[in-house]
matplotlib code that plots the C-alpha trace (Angstrom):
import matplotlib.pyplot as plt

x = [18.0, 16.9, 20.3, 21.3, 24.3, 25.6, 25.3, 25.7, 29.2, 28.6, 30.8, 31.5, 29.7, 32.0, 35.2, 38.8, 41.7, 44.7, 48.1, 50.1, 50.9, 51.7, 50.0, 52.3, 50.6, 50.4, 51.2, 54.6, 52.4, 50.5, 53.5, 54.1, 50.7, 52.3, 55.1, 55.9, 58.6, 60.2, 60.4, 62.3, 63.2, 64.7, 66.3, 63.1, 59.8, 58.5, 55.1, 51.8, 52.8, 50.8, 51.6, 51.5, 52.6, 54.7, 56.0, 53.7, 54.0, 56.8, 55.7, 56.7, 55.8, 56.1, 56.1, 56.9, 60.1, 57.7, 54.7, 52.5, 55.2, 58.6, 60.9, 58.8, 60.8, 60.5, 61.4, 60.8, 60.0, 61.2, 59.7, 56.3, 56.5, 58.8, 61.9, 62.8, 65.5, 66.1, 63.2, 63.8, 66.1, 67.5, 64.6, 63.5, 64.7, 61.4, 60.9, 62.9, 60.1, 57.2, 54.9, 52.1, 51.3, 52.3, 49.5, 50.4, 47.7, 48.0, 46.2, 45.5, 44.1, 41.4, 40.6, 44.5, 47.0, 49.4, 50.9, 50.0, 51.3, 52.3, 50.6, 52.3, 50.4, 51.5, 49.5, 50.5, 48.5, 48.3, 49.6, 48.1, 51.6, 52.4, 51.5, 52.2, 52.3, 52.0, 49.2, 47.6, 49.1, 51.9, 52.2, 55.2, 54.5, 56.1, 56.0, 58.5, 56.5, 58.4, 61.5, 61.6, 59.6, 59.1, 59.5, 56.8, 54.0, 52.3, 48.1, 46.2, 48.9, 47.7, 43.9, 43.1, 45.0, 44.6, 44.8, 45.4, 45.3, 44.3, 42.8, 41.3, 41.4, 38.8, 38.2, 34.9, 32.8, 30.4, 27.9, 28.7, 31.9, 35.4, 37.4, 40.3, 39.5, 40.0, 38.0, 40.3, 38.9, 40.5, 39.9, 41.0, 41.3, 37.8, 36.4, 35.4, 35.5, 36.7, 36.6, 38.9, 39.1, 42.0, 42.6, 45.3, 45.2, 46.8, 50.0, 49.7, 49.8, 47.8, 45.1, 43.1, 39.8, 39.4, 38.6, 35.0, 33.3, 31.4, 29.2, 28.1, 24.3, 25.5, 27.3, 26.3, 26.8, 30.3, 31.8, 29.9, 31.7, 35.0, 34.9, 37.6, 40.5, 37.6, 38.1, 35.6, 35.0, 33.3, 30.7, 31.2, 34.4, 35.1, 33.6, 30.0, 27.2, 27.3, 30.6, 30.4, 32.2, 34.0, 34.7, 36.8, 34.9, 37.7, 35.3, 35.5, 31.1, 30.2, 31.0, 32.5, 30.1, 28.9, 27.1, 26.2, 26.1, 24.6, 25.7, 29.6, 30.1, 28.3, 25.3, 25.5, 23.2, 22.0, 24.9, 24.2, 26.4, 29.1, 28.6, 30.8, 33.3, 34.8, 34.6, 37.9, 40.4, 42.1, 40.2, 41.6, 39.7, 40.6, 38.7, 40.0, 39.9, 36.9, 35.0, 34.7, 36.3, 39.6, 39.6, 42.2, 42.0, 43.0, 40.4, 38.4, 36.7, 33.4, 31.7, 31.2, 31.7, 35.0, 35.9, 35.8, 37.3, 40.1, 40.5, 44.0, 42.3, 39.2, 37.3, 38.0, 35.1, 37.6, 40.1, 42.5, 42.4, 45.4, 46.2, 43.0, 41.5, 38.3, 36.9, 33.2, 31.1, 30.2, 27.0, 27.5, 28.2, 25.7, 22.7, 24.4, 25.7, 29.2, 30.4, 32.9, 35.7, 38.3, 42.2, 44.7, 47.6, 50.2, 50.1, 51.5, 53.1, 51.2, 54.0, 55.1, 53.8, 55.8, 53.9, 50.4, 47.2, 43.9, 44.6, 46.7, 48.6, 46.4, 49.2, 49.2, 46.6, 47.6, 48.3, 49.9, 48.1, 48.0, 47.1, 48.9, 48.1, 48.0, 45.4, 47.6, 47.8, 50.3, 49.6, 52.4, 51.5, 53.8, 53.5, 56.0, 55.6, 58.3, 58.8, 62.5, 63.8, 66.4, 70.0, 70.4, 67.0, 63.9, 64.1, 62.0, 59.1, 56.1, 54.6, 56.8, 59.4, 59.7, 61.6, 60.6, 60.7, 58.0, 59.4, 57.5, 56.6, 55.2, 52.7, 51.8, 48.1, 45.7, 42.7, 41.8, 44.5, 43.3, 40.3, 41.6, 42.2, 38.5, 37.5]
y = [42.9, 41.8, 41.3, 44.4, 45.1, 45.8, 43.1, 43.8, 42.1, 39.0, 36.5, 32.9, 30.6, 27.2, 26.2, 28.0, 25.9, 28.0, 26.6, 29.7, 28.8, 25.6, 24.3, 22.7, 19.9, 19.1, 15.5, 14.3, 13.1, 16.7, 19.5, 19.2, 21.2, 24.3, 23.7, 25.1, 24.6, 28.1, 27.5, 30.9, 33.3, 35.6, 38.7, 41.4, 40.7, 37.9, 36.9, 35.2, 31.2, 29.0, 25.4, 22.0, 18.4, 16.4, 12.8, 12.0, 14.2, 16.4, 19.7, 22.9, 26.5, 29.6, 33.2, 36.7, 38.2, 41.3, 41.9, 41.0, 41.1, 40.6, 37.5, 34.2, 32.6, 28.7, 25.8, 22.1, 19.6, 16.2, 14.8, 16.3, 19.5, 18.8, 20.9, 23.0, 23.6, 24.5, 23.9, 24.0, 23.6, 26.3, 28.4, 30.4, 33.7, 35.7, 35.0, 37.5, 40.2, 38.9, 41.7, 39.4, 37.0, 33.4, 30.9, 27.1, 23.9, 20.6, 19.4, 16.6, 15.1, 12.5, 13.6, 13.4, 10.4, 13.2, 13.1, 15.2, 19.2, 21.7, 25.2, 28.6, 31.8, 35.5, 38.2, 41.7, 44.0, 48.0, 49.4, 52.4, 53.8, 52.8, 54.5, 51.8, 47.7, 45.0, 44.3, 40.6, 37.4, 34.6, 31.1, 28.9, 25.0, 22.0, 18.4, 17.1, 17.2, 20.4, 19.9, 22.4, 25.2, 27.0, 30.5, 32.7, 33.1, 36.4, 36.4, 39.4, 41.7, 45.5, 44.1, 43.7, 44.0, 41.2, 41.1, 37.6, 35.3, 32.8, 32.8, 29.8, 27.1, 25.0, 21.8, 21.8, 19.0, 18.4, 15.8, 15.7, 14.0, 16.1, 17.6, 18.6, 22.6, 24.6, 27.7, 30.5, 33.5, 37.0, 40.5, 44.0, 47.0, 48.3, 45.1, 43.6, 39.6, 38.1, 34.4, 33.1, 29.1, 27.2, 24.4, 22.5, 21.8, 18.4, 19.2, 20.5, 24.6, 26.3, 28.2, 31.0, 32.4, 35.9, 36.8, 37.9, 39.8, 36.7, 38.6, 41.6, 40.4, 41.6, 44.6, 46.7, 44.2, 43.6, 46.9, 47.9, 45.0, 44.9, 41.4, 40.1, 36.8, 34.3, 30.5, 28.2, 24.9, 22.1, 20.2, 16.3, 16.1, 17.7, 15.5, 17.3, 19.5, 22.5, 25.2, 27.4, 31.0, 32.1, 36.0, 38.5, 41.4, 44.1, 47.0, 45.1, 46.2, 42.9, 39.7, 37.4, 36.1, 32.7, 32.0, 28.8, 27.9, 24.3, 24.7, 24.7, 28.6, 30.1, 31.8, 32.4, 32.6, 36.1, 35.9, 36.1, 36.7, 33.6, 32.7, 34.7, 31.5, 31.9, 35.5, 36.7, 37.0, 35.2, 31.5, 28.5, 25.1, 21.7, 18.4, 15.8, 12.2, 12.2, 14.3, 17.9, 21.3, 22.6, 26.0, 28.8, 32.6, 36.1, 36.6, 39.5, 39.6, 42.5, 42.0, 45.3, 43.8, 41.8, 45.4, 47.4, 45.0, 43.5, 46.1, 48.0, 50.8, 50.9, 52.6, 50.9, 48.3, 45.3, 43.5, 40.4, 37.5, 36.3, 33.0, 31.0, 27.4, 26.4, 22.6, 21.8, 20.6, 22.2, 21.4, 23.8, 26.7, 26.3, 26.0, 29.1, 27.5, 27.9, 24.7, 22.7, 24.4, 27.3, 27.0, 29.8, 27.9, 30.7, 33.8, 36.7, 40.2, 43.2, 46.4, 46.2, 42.5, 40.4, 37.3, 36.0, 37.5, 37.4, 40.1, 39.3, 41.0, 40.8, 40.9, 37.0, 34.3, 34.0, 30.4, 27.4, 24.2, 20.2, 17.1, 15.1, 10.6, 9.7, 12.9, 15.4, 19.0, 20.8, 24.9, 27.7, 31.6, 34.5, 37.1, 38.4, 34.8, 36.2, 39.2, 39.3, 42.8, 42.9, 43.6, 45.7, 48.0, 49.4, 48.0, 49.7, 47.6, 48.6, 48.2, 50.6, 50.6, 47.6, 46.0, 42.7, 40.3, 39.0, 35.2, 31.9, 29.2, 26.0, 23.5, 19.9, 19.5, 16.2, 17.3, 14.5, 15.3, 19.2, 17.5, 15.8, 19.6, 20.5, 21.0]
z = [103.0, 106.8, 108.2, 110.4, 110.1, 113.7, 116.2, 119.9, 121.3, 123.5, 125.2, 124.5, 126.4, 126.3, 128.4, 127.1, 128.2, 128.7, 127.4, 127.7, 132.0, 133.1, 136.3, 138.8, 139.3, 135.4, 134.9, 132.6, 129.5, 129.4, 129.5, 126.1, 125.7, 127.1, 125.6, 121.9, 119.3, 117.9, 113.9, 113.2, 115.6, 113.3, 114.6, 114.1, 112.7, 111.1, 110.4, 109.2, 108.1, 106.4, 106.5, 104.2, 104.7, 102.9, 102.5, 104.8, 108.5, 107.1, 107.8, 105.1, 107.0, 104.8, 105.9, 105.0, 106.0, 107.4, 108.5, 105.9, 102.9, 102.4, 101.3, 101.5, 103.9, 104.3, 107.2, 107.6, 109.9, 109.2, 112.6, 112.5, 114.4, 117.1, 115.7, 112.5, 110.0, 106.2, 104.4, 100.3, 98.2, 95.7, 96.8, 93.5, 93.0, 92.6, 96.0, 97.1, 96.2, 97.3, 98.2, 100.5, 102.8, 101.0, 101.1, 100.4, 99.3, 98.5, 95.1, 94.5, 91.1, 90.0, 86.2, 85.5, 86.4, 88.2, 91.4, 93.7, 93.5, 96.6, 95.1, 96.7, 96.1, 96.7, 96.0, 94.8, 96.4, 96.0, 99.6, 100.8, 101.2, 97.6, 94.3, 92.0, 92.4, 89.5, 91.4, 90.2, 92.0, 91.8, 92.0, 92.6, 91.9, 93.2, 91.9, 94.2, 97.5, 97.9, 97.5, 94.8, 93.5, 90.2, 89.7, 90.5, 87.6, 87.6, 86.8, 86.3, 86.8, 86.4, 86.5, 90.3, 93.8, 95.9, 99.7, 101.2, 97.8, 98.4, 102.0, 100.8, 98.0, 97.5, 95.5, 93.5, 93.0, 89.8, 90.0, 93.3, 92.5, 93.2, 89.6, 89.4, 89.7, 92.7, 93.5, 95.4, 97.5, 98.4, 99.0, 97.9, 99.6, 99.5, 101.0, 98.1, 97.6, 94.6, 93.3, 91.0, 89.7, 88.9, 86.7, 84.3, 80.8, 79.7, 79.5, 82.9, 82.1, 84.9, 84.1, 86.8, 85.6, 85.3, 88.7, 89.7, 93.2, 94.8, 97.4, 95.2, 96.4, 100.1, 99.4, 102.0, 104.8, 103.1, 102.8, 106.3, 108.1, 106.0, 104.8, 104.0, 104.6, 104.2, 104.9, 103.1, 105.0, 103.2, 105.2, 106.2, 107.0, 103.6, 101.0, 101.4, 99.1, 101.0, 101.3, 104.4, 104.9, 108.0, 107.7, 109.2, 110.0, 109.9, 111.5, 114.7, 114.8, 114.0, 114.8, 111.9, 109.4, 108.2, 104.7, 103.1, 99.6, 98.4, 94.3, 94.6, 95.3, 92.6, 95.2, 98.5, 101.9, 103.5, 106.0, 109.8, 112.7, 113.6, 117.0, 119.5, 120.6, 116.9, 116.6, 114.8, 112.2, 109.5, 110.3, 109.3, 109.4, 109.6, 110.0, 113.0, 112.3, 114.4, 112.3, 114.1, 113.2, 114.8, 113.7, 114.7, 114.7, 116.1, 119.2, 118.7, 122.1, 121.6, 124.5, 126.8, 130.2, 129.3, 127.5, 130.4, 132.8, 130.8, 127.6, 126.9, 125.0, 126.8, 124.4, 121.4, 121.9, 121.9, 122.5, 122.1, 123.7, 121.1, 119.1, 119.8, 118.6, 118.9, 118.4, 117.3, 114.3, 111.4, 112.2, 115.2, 113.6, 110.7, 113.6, 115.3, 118.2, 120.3, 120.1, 122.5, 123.7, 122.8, 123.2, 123.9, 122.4, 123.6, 124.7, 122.7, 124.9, 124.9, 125.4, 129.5, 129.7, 132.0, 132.4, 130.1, 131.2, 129.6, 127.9, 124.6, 121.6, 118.6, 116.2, 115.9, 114.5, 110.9, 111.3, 109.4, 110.7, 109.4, 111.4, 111.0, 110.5, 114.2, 114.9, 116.4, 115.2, 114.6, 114.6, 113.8, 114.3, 114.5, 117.7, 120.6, 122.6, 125.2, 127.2, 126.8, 125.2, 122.2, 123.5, 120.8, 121.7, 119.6, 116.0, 113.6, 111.6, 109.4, 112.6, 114.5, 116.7, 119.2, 121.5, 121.6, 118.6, 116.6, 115.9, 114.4, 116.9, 116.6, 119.1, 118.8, 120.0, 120.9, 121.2, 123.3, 125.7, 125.7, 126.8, 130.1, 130.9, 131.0, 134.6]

ax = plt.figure().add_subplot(projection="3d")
ax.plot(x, y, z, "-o")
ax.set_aspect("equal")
plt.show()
């Protein structure tokens, strides 16, 4: 094994455009950058969305009713991001007890004359505050372009504890056409990556394989750097050979990994340090009409300079620059380069914030994105996007007591109008 596995922390070389301030001078057509849509506000904490569309540019966002667990919770947008209301109809009971963040995918079919399906996934994990859990994870189908949902069905339950299933869900390909079998990635909480596939039999029963560690090969680089939450891109605007993995590195030592795999998942590259403009957590990664990459994160920001002058725990060896975008190619990132540009969509309040700065809350980033037909994209997160305090006082969370709510919110995004931004 070459790879070491520390890395020292650098920053990112390419332009950030800042959405969270408006300039004064910002003309009519623009101020809808810095402007963002609330999807929930809720009334404490809420957290982590995912995000699918529907008849078209109708948005569906999902989220836990807690931070990290809780009731899946559910809105809609019926005019493509701009506002949000009930979301589901008769949503199924079993919902109720979800343990884990829900993730939601579109599948669509070629081997079988079916319309398309909305897949929701929650996994059951094993908290460390917990001494027993069903463990495994659910599913909850729609046929209806979400406008309802089966039950949750449990798989593996008692066998395996996943964490984040399925940060992704990937459609295979097999002589170098696509089938109609999805491969899903997750973790557990001892850093090891698991893949599982999915398919249907004819009569439209789904079927998970038993699932299986993926990056056994480079286990000491993966427990060492806490991999985990991993997106899988597939290159060419997403009809290519070759899958690519973006990793959290949960130790914070390391930047976030990349490996390659050219046969459909089933080896994978020595991995090697993502460049540090898309350093972070919980990536997800969408193509533009145009061909590049508009991925978002949590900013994990490692470099010692930035550190010591911007840090709120100076000794840490990071910190947060928040909910972050970044637009490039894949071809970028598989030749280790920065790319084009970072966004800070919005900023999120550190305790005794008044105003954004540079330095950001990292409890945000798990995002729900689509783009929608004409190009535009449309990104939710979760965080504390204002500094006004409850009237009511502390609340207490799983993630202590606070004052300030942790809500949903939503932006619309042209990346070609970011781009008249770029000085």
């Amino acid at each position: 094994m070459s790879m070491k596995i520390k890395d020292k922390g650098k920053n990112y070389t390419v332009p950030q455009i800042d959405l969270s301030v408006m300039p004064n001078d910002i003309s009519e057509e623009l101020k809808y950058l810095f402007e963002y849509t609330v999807v929930d506000e809720g009334n404490g904490y809420l957290g982590h969305p995912d995000s699918v569309t529907v008849n078209g540019d109708e948005i569906l966002t999902f989220y836990p009713e807690g931070h990290g667990k809780g009731k899946v919770l559910v809105k809609k947008s019926f005019d493509a991001g701009k506002s949000y209301a009930d979301g589901v109809d008769n949503p199924p009971e079993s919902w109720v007890k979800s343990k884990e963040t829900p993730t939601v995918y579109r599948l669509q079919f070629s081997q079988h004359e079916w319309n398309d399906k909305i897949i929701l996934i929650c996994g059951n994990p094993k908290w460390w505050n917990e001494k027993t859990s069903v463990g495994g994870f659910n599913c909850s189908v729609s046929c209806d372009e979400g406008k309802t949902f089966s039950e949750f069905e449990l798989f593996f339950g008692g066998e395996i504890y996943p964490i984040v299933s399925m940060s992704s869900l990937t459609r295979m390909k097999e002589n170098g056409e696509f089938i109609d079998k999805w491969m899903g990635l997750f973790h557990d909480k001892d850093f090891v990556n698991y893949k599982t596939f999915l398919t249907f039999d004819n009569d439209g029963k789904m079927h998970w394989s038993k699932p299986v560690p993926y990056f056994s090969k480079y286990r000491e680089i993966e427990q060492a750097t806490g991999m985990c939450e991993v997106e899988c891109v597939r290159s060419d605007g997403g009809t290519g050979d070759e899958l690519m993995l973006i990793t959290r590195s949960n130790s914070k030592k390391t930047n976030s990994l990349l490996s390659f795999s050219s046969d459909e998942g089933e080896t994978w590259s020595e991995p090697v340090f993502a460049p540090s403009a898309v350093n972070g957590e919980r990536h997800k990664a969408d193509y533009l009409p145009d061909g590049r990459l508009f991925i978002t994160f949590r900013s994990i920001e490692r470099d010692k300079r930035k550190n010591r002058k911007y840090s709120e725990k100076l000794f840490r060896g990071w910190y947060s620059e928040g909910w972050i975008a970044w637009v490039g190619t894949y071809d970028d990132l598989k030749n280790g380069k920065e790319g084009q540009y970072r966004i800070k969509i919005a900023h999120t309040y550190l305790p005794g914030q008044k105003k954004p700065a540079i330095t950001a809350n990292a409890d945000t980033g798990y995002c729900g994105n689509v783009v929608l037909s004409d190009g535009t994209v449309v990104t939710s997160s979760y965080g504390i996007f204002s500094p006004e305090v409850k009237e009511t006082g502390r609340y207490s969370t799983d993630k202590g007591m606070l004052k300030r709510k942790t809500f949903i919110v939503s932006k619309r995004i042209k990346p070609e109008d970011v781009e008249r931004l770029i000085k």
